[in-house]
N, C-alpha and C positions, 0 to 999 in steps of 0.2 A: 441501038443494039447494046453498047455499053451499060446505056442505061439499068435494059431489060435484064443483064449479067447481075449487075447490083443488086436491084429487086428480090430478082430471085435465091443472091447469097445471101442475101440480108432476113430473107422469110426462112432459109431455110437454118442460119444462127436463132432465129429468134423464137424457133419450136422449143418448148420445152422449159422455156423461161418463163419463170411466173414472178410476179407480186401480188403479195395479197395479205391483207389483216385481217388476222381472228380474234376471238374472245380467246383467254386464259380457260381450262377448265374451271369447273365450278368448284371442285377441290382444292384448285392451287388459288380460286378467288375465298372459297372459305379461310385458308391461312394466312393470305393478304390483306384482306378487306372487311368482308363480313360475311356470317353465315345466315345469308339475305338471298332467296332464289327468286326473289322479285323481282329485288333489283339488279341481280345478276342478269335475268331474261331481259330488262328492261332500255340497258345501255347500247350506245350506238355505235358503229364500228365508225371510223374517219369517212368522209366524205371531201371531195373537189367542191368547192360552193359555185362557181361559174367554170364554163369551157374552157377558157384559158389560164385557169389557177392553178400553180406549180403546186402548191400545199393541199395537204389532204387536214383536215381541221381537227383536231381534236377532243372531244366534247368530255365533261366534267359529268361522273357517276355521282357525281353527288353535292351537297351547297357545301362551299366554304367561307369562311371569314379570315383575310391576312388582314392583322393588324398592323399597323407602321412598323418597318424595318424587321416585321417577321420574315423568315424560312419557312415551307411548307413543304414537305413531301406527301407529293401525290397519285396514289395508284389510278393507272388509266382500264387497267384489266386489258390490254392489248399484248399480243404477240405480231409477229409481222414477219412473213417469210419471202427471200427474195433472192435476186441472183447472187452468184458467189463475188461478180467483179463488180456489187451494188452495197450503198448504204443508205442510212433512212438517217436525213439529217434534222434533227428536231428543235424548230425555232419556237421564239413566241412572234404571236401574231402581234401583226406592227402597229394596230386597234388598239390591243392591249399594253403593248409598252408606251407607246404615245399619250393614249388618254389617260391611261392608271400607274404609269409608270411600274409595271411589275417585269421582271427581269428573269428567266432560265437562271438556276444559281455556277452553273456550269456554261452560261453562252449558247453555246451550241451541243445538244447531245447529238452522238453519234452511234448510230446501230448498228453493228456489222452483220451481216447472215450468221454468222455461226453461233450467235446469241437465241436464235429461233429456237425454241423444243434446248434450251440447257438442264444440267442436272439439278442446278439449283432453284429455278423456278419457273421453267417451260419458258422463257425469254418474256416474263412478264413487264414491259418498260413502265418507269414509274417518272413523271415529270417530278422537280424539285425547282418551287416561284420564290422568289422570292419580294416585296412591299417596298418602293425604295421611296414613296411620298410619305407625306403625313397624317394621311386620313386611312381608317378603317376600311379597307372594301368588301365587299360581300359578291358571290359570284353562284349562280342557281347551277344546279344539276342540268345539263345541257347545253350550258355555257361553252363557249370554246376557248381557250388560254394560250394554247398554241398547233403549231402545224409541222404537220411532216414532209420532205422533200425525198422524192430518190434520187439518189447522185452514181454515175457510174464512178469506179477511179479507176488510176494505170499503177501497177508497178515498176520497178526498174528491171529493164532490162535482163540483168546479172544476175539477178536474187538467186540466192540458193534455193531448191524444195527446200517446202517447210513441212514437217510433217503431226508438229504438235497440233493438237485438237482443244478449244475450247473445252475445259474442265467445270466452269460454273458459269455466275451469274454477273453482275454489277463488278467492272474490277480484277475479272477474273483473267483479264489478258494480259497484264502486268505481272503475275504471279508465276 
């Protein structure tokens, strides 16, 4: 019967909560990317590869080439909207640092909700790899390079309301 109590608080928190990734408009990808409606139609939103994959995969809109000890910033054309006590924590796939040794230039990005629909770029995330072997790599359009996770967190206890509002884009919560 406790159980059944559970169940049922637990379905009825969990109405109204969503995750889910979009493409960027084809506007905010004409300012990003390119003024390509091909390729804009053509790209693929993250997917789980197996049933029990935490990560949702990230697929490459297009070929690149890091050369050794390059940086690359790269647009995914993703947005991604989700709960407010949720974040989308974005690794590389452990394929990729293992065999090519390419590295997140930040480790771990972190996406918070209120990055979704910002004024600055509709919460477009943009990965940044960086080449840490010695050899040239090359990676096709479709490619995956890294994955996303949702993580719920907790606050503390005490916090004061907070009632500022995300003002922009990349950075703009330290401002």
């Amino acid at each position: 019967m406790l159980y059944d109590l559970y169940c049922l608080i637990r379905v009825f928190l969990m109405e109204g909560s969503m995750r889910k990734f979009e493409k960027i408009s084809f506007d905010q990808f004409k300012k990003d990317v390119i003024d390509d409606l091909d390729m804009y139609n053509a790209y693929k939103l993250p997917i789980r590869k197996t049933k029990n994959s935490a990560g949702y995969d990230f697929f490459l809109i297009d070929d690149i080439v890091l050369k050794p000890n390059e940086v690359l910033k790269i647009p995914t054309g993703l947005k991604v909207i989700m709960n407010e006590d949720e974040m989308l924590m974005i690794i590389v796939r452990s394929g990729v640092g293992f065999k090519y040794n390419v590295r997140l230039t930040n480790q771990v990005g972190i996406i918070e909700s209120d990055y979704y629909n910002n004024i600055s770029n509709e919460g477009h995330m943009w990965i940044s790899v960086q080449n840490h072997s010695n050899k040239e790599l090359k990676f096709e359009k479709g490619d995956s390079l890294c994955q996303g996770i949702f993580v719920k967190f907790l606050t503390v206890d005490d916090e004061k309301v907070i009632d500022n509002k995300r003002l922009g884009g990349l950075g703009s919560t330290g401002k």
